[in-house]
N, C-alpha and C positions, 0 to 999 in steps of 0.2 A: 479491890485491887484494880486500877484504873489502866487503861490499855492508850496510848497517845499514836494514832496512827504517821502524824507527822511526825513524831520521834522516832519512831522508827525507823521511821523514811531516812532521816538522816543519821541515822547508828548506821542502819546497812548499805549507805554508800560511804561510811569512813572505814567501817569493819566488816563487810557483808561474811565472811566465817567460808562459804561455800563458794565459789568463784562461776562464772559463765563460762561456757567450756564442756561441761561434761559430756557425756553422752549417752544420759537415759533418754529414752524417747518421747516423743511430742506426746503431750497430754499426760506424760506420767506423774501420778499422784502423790508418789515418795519425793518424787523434786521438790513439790509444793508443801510438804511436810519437813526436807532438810533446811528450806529458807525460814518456816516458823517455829525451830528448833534453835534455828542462830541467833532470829531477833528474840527470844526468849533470857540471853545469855546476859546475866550482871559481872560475870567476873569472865576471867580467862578459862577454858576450857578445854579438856583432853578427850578424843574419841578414839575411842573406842568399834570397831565396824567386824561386824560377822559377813561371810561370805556371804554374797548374792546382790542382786541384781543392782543395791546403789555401792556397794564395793566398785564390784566391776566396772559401772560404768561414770565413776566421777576418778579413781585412781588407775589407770593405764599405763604400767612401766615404758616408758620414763617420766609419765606425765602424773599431776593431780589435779582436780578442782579443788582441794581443801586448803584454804588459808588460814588453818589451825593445827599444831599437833594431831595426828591420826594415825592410826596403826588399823594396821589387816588385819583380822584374827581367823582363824580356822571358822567352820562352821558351828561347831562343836565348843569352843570355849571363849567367847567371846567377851561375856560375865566374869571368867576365871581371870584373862587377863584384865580387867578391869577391877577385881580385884587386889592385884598383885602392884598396878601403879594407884590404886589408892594405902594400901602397905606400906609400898616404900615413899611415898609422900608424907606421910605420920612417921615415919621412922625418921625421916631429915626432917621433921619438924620437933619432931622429942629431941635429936641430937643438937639442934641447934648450929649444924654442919654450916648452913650459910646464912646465917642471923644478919650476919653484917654486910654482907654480898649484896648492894642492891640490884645487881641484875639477874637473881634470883627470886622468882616469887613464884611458893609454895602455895596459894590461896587462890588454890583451880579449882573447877569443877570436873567430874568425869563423868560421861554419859557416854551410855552404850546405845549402839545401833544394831537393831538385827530384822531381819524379815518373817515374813512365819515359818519359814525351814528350818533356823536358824533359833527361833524361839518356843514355837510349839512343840517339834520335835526333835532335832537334831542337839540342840543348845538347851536344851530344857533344866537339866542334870546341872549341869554350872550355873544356872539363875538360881535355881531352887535352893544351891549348897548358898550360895552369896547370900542370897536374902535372909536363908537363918542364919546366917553367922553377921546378920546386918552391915553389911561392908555397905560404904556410905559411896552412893552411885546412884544415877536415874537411868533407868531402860527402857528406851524407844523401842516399841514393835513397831514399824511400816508394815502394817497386814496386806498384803495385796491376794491374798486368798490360794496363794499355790505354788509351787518351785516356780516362778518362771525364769528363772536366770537359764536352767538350764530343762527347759522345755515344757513346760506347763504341765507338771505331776501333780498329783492332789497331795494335801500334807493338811495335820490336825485343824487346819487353818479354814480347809475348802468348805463352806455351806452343802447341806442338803439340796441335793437335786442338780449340781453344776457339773457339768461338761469338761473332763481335764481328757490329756493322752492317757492317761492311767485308769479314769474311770469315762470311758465314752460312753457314747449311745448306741446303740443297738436295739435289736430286739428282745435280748435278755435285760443287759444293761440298760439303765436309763440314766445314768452320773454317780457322781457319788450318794449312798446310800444311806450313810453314816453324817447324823449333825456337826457344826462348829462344835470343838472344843469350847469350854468355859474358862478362857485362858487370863481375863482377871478375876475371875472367882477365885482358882486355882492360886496366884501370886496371892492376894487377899486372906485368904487360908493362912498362909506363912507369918501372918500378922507384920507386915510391913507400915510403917505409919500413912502413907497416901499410894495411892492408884488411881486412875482414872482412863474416860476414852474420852479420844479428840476428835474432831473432824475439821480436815483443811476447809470445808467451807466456811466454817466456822472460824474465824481467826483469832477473836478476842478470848472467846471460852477457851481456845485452845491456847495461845499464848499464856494466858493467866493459870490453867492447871500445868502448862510446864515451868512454870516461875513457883509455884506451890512445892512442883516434882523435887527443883533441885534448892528448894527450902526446907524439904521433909524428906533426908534419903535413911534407907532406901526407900526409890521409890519406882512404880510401873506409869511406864502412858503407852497405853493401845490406841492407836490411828488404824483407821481404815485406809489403803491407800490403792485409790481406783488405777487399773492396771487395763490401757485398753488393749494390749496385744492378744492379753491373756483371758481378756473377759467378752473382748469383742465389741468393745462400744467404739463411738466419735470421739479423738483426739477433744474437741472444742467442748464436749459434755461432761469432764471431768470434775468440774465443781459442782455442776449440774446434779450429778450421779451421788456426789458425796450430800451431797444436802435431800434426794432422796431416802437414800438408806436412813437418815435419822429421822426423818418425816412419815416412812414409813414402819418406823422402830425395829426395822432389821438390824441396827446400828445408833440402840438412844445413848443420849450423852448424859452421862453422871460420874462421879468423885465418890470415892471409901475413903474418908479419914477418919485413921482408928478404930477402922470396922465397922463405923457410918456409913452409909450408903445414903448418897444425895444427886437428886437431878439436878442436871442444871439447863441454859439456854433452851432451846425449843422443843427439848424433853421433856423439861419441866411445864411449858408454855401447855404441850399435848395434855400432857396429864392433869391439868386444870381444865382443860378444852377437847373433850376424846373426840370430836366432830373436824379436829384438824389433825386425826391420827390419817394415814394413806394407805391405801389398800396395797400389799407385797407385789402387783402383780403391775402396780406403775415400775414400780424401779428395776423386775426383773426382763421386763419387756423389749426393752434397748439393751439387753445384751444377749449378745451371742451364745453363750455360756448356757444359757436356761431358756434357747428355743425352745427345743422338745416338751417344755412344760406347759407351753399354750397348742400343744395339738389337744383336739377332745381326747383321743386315749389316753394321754397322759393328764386329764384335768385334776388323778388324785395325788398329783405330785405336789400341784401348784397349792389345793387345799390342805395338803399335810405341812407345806412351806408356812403357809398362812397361820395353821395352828401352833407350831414352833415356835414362829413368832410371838404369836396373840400368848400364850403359854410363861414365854420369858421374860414379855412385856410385866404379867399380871406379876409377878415374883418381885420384879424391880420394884414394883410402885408399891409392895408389900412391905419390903427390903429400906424403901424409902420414906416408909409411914406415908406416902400418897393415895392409899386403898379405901 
């Protein structure tokens, strides 16, 4: 599946889906994740958005940045109503209510948006009921690793070792304590036909598993999405950071289709090549988030980080007959 960067160029100045305007902030990650979630888009499409941080800041009563059908959904059910308008889209199409109506057309797609509050935890309960009862839908995580909408809490989402208001630092404390959830293992489980993780630096692998996503629903795509208010890095390092995390396989990229497990892009590249695998402590080093893990007292945070890693890594390339 071939990616035409000049096609797209021109799809997203006839249709760009997402408008200029909004108001997430400079360097955020999830921006750069709703523009390659547009240019992804073969048909017409309905969104679906859980509360947080791109609710808020691209729809602002009276205003929106979305130049497509979108609805706000609670935190909590965001999959439920997306559910509910893939329902009654099948129901007007078994009726045949506007067959003849050409300014009707039934042949949308719908894709959910949620954050990890909204997915890991809060939303969890309505993805889980949707995907076994297969309502045909793609769901976008934007992970940015923590509530930030409304103040940088830790949630199922937060890594080992990172710095939220919830889990700070001290002299007891040192962040959170508790690993990433295994949050497409988890979907994957439900026997959904595709899932995958993306990374905005990546645009091609990523564009092409969300044209898979909404070929094969239901379906999951987990994005990382670098959050510097919240993580403490440079506005300008944002692609930067994402293309760390997978170089340092905090963050590799691979596809489940049908309970296949496959790397792909520079994941794949690493695991033919372990000598272009990166040590955990490049990418945690530029943020803020995970000072305390490069003091010497705290050096066995930084090597239990590492083990995590190296641990989840080993599973994948198991998982992916690369071992």
């Amino acid at each position: 599946m071939s990616v035409n960067i000049k096609e797209l160029a021109k799809f997203m100045m006839k249709d760009p889906g997402i408008l200029s305007g909004h108001r997430l902030c400079a360097g955020c990650g999830p921006g750069i994740i709703l523009r390659q979630i547009m240019m992804a888009r073969r048909k017409p499409v309905v969104i679906a958005n859980a509360t947080g941080c791109v609710e808020v800041a691209t729809t602002i009563f009276p205003y929106t940045a979305w130049n497509v059908p979108w609805i706000h959904n609670a935190f909590e059910n965001a999959a439920a109503t997306a559910s509910g308008i893939v329902a009654a889209r099948n129901k007007l199409i078994r009726s045949e209510r506007f067959k003849n109506d050409p300014d009707v057309d039934l042949d949308y797609d719908v894709i959910v948006i949620g954050g990890d509050g909204g997915t890991y935890d809060i939303g969890f309960q309505a993805i889980s009921g949707a995907f076994e009862r297969r309502d045909k839908f793609m769901y976008v995580l934007y992970d940015n690793e923590a509530y930030m909408n409304t103040g940088i809490q830790r949630s199922g989402g937060t890594p080992f070792g990172a710095w939220t208001t919830t889990t700070p630092v001290g002299s007891r404390i040192k962040g959170k304590i508790e690993p990433k959830k295994p949050i497409l293992d988890i979907f994957v489980a439900h026997g959904i036909p595709y899932a995958a993780t993306a990374s905005p630096a990546f645009w091609t692998d990523a564009i092409q598993k969300l044209r898979k996503g909404l070929e094969n629903q239901p379906s999951f795509i987990h994005y990382l999405g670098v959050c510097p208010t919240g993580w403490g890095t440079e506005i300008e390092k944002t692609v930067e950071l994402s293309k760390l995390a997978v170089e340092t396989c905090i963050f590799p990229l691979y596809e489940v289709v049908n309970g296949e497990y496959k790397l792909t892009g520079m994941s794949k590249t690493i695991a033919k090549n372990p000598a272009r695998k990166k040590p955990v402590e490049e990418y945690i080093k530029v943020q803020r988030r995970f000072a305390h893990m490069l003091r010497p007292e705290n050096k066995w945070m930084l090597e239990e980080l590492q083990r995590q890693v190296d641990e989840r890594w080993e599973i994948l390339l198991k998982r992916a007959g690369e071992a």
